[in-house]
PyMOL commands that place a pseudoatom at each C-alpha (Angstrom):
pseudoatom trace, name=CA, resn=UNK, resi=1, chain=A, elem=C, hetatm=0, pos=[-99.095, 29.092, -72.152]
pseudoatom trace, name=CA, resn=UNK, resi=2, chain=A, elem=C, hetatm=0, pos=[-100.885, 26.196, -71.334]
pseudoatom trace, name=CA, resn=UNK, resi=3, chain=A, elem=C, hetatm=0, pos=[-97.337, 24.095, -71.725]
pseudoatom trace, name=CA, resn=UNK, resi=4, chain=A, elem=C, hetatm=0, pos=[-96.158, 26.356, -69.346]
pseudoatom trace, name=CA, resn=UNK, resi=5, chain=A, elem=C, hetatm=0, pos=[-98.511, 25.566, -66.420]
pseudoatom trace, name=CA, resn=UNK, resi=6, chain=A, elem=C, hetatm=0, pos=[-98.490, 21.592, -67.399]
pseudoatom trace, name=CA, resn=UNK, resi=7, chain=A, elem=C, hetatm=0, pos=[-94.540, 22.362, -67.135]
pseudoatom trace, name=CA, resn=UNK, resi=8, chain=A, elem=C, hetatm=0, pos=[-94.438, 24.007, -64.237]
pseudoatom trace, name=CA, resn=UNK, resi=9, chain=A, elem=C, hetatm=0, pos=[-96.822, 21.279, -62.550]
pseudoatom trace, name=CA, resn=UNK, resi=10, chain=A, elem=C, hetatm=0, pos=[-94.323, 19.366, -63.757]
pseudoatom trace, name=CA, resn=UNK, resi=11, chain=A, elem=C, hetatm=0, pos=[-91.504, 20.751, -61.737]
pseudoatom trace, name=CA, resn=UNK, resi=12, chain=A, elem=C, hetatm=0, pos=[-93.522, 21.554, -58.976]
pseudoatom trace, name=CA, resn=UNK, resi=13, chain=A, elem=C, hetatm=0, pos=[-94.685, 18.031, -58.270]
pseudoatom trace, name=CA, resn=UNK, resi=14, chain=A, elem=C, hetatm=0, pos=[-91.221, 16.652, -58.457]
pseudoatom trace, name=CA, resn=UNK, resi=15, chain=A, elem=C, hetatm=0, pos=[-89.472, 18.653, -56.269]
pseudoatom trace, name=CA, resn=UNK, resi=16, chain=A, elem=C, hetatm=0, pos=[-92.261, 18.121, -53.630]
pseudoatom trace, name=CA, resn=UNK, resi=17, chain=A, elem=C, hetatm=0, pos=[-91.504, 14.630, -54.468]
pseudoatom trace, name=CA, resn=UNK, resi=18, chain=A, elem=C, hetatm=0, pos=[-88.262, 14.767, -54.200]
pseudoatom trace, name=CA, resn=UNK, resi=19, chain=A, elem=C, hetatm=0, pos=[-88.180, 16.628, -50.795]
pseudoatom trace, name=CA, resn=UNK, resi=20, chain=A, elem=C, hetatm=0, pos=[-90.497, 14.007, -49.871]
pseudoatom trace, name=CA, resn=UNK, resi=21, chain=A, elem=C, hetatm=0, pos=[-87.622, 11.381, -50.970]
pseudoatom trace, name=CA, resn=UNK, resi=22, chain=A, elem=C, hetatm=0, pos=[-85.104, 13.149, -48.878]
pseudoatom trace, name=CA, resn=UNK, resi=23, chain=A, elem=C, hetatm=0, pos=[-87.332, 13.429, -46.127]
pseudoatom trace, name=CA, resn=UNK, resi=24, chain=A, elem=C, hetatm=0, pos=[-87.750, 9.632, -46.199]
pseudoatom trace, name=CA, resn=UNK, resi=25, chain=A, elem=C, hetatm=0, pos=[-84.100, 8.907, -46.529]
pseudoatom trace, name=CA, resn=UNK, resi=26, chain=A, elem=C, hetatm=0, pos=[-83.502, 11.855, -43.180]
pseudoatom trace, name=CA, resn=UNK, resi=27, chain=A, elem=C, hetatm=0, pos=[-86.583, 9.469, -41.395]
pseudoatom trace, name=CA, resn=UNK, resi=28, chain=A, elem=C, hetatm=0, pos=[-84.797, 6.402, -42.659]
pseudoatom trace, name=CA, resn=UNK, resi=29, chain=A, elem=C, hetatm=0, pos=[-81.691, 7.243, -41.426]
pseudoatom trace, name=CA, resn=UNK, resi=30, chain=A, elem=C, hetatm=0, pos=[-83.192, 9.008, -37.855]
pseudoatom trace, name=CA, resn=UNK, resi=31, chain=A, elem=C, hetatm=0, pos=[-84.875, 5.303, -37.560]
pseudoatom trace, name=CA, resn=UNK, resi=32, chain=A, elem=C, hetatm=0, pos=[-81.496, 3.779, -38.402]
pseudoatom trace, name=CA, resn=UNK, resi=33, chain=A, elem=C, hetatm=0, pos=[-79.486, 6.021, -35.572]
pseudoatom trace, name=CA, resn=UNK, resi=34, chain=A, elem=C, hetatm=0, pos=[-81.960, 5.746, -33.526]
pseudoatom trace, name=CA, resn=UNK, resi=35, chain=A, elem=C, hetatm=0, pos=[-82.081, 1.490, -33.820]
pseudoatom trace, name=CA, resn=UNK, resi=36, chain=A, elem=C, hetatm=0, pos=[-78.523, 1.707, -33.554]
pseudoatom trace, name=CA, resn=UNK, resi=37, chain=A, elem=C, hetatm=0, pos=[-78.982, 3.991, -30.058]
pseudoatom trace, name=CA, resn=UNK, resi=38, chain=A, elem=C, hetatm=0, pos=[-80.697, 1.706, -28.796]
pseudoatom trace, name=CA, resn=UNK, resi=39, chain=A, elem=C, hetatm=0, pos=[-79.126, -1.302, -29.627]
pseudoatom trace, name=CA, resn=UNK, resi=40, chain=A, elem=C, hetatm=0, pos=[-75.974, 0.349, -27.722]
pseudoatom trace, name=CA, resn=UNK, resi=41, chain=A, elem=C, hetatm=0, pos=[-77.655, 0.909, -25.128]
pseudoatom trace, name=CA, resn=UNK, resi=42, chain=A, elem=C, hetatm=0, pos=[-79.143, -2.774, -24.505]
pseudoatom trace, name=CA, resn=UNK, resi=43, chain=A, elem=C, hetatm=0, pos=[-75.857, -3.556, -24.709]
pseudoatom trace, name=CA, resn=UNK, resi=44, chain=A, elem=C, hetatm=0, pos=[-74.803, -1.204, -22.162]
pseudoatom trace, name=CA, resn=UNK, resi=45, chain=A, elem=C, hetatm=0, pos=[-77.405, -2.200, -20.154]
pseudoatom trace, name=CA, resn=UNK, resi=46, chain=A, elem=C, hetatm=0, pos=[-76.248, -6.017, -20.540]
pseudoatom trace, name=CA, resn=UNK, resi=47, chain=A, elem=C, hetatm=0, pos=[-72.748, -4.937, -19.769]
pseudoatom trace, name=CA, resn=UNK, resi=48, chain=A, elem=C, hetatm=0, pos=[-73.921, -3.429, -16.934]
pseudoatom trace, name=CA, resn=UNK, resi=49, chain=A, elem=C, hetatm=0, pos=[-75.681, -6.058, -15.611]
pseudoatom trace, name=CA, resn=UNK, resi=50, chain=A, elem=C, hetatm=0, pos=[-72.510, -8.561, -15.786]
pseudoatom trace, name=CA, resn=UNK, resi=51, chain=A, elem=C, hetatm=0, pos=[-70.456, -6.032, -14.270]
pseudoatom trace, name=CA, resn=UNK, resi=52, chain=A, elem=C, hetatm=0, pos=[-73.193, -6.592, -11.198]
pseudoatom trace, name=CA, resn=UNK, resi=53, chain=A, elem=C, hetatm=0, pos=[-73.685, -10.436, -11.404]
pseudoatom trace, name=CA, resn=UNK, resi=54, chain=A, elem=C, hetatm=0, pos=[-69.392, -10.566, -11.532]
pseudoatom trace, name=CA, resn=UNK, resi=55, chain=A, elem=C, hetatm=0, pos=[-68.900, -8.318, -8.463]
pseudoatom trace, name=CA, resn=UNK, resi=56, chain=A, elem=C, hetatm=0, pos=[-71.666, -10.760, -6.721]
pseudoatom trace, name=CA, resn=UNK, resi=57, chain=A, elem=C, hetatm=0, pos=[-69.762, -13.423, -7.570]
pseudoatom trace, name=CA, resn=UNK, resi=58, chain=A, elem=C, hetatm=0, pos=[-66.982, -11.747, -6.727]
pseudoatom trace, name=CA, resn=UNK, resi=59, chain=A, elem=C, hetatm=0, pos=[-68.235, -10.853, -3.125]
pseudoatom trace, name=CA, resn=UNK, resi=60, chain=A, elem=C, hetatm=0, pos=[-69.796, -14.703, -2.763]
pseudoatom trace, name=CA, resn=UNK, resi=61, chain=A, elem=C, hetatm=0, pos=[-66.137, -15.939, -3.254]
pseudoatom trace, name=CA, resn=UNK, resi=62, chain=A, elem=C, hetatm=0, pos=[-64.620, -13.396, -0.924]
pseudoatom trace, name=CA, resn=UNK, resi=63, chain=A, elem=C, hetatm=0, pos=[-67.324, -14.509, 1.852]
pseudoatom trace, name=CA, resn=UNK, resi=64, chain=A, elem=C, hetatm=0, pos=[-66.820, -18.268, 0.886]
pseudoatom trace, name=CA, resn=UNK, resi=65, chain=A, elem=C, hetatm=0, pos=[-62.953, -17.420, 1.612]
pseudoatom trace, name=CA, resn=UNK, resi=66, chain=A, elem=C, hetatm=0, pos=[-63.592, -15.972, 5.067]
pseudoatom trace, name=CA, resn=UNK, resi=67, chain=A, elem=C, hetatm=0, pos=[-65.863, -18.446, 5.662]
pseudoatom trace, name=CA, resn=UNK, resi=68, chain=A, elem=C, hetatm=0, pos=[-63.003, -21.175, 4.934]
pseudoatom trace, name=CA, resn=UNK, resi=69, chain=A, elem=C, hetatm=0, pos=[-60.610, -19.279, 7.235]
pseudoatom trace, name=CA, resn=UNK, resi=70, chain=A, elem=C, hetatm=0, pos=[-63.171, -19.487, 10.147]
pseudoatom trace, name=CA, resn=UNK, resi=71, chain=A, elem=C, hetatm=0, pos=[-63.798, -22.807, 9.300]
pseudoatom trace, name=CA, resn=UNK, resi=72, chain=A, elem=C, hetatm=0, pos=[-59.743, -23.771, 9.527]
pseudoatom trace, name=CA, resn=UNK, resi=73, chain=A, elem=C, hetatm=0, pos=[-59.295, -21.677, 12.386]
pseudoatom trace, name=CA, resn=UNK, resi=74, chain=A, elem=C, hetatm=0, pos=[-62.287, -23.153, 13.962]
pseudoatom trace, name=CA, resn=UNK, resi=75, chain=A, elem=C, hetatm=0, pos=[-61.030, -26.851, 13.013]
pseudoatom trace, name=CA, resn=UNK, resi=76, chain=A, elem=C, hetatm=0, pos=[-57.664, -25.737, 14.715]
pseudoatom trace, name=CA, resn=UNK, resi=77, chain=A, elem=C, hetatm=0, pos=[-59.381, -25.038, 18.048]
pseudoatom trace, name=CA, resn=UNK, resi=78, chain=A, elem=C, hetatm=0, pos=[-61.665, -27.991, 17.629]
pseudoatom trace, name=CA, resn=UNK, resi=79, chain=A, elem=C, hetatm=0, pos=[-58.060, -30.210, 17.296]
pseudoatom trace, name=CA, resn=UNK, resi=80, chain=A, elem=C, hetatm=0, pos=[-56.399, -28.104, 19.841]
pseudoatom trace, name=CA, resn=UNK, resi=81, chain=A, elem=C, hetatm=0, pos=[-59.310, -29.129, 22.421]
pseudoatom trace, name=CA, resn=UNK, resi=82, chain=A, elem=C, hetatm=0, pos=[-59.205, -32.712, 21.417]
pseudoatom trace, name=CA, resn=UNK, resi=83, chain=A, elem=C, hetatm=0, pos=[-55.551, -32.459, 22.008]
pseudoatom trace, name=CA, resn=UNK, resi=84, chain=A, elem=C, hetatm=0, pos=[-55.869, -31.530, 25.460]
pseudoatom trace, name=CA, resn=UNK, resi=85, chain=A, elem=C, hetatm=0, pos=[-58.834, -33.560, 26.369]
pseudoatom trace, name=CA, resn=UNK, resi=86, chain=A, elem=C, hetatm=0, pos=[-56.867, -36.692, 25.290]
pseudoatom trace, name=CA, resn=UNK, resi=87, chain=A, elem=C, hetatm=0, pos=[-54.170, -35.499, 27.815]
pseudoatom trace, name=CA, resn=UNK, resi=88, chain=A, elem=C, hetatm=0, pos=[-56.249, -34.769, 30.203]
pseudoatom trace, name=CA, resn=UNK, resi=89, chain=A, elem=C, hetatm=0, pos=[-58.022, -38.478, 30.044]
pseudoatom trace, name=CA, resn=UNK, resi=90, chain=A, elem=C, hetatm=0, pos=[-54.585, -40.110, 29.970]
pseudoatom trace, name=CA, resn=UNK, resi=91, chain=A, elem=C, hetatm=0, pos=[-53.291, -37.804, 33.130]
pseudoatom trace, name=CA, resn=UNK, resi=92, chain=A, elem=C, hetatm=0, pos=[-56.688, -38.822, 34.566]
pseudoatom trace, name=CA, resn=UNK, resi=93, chain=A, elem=C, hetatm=0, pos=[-55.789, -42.435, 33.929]
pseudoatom trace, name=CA, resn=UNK, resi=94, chain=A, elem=C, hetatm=0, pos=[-52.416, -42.230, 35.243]
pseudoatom trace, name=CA, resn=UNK, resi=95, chain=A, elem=C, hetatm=0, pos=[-53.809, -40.651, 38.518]
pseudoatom trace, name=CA, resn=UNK, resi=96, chain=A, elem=C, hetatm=0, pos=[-56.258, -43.618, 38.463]
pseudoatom trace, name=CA, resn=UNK, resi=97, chain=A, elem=C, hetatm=0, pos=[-53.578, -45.971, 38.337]
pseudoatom trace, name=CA, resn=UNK, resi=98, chain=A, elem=C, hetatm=0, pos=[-51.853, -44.532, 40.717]
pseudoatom trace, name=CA, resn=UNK, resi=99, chain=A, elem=C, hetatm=0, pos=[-54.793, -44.866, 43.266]
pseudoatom trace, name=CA, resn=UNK, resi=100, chain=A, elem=C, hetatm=0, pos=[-55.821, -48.177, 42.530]
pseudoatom trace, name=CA, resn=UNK, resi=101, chain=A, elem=C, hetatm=0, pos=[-52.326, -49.240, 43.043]
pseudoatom trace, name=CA, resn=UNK, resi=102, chain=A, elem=C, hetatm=0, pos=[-52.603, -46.945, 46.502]
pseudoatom trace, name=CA, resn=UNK, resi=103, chain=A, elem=C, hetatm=0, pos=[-55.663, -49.214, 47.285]
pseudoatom trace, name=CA, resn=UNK, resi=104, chain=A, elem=C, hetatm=0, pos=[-54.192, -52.530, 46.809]
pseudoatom trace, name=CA, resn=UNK, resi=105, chain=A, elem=C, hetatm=0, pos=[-51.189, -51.425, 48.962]
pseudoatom trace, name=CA, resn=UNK, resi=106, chain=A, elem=C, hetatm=0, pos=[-53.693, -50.167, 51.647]
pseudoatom trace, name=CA, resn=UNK, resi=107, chain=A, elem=C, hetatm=0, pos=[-55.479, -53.020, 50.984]
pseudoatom trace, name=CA, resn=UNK, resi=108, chain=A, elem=C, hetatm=0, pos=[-52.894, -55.617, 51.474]
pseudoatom trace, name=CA, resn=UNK, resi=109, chain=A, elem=C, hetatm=0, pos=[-51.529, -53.443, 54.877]
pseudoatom trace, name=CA, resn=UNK, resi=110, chain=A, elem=C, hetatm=0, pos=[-54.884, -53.751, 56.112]
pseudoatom trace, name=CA, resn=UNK, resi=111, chain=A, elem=C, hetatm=0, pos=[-55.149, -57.645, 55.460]
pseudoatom trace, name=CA, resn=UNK, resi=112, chain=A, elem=C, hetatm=0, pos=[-51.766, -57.814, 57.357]
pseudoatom trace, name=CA, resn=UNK, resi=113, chain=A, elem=C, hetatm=0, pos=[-52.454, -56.153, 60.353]
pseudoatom trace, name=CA, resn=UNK, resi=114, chain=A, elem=C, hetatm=0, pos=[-55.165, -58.679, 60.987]
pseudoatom trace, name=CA, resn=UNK, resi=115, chain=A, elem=C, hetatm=0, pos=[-53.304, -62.117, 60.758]
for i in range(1, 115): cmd.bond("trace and resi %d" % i, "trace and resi %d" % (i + 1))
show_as sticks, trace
zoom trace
C-alpha cells in the first residue's frame, strides 16, 4: 500500500508539474503575442507619424508653390510698372525737349524784337 501512495505522489506531482509546464509555455507564448502586439503597434504608430510629417511636407511644398506664383505674378507687376515708368520718364523727356526748344525760340524772338 505504501507503494501505492509514494506512486500516486508520484503522478500527482507530475501532472501538477506538467500543467505548470504548459502554463509556462501558454504565459510564454501570451508574452510572445503580446511583444509582438506591441511591436505592431509601434510600428503603426511610426507609420502613422510619417504619414503626418509627409502630408506637412506635402502642405509646406504646396504653400512654397503658391508662394512662388505670387512671387512671379508679383515680379510681373513689379516689371510691368517699371515698364511704364521708363515710358513715362522718356515721354517726360521728350515734352522737356520740346519746351526747352520752345524757350530758345521764345528766347531768340525776344532778343530780336529788341535790336
Amino acid at each position: 500500500m505504501r507503494i501505492h501512495h509514494v506512486l500516486l505522489l508520484v503522478l500527482c506531482c507530475t501532472l501538477s508539474g506538467c500543467g505548470h509546464r504548459v502554463d509556462n509555455e501558454n504565459s510564454t507564448t501570451d508574452s510572445r503575442m503580446k511583444d509582438y502586439d506591441d511591436q505592431v503597434k509601434r510600428q503603426q504608430a511610426q507609420l502613422d507619424a510619417y504619414d503626418k510629417q509627409s502630408k506637412h511636407a506635402e502642405e509646406q511644398l504646396q504653400a512654397q508653390a503658391d508662394m512662388q506664383k505670387r512671387a512671379d505674378a508679383l515680379l510681373v507687376v513689379q516689371e510691368q510698372l517699371l515698364k511704364r515708368q521708363q515710358e513715362d520718364f522718356a515721354r517726360f523727356e521728350k515734352i522737356l525737349d520740346t519746351w526747352e526748344g520752345q524757350q530758345k525760340q521764345y528766347q531768340r524772338y525776344l532778343d530780336s524784337l529788341t535790336k
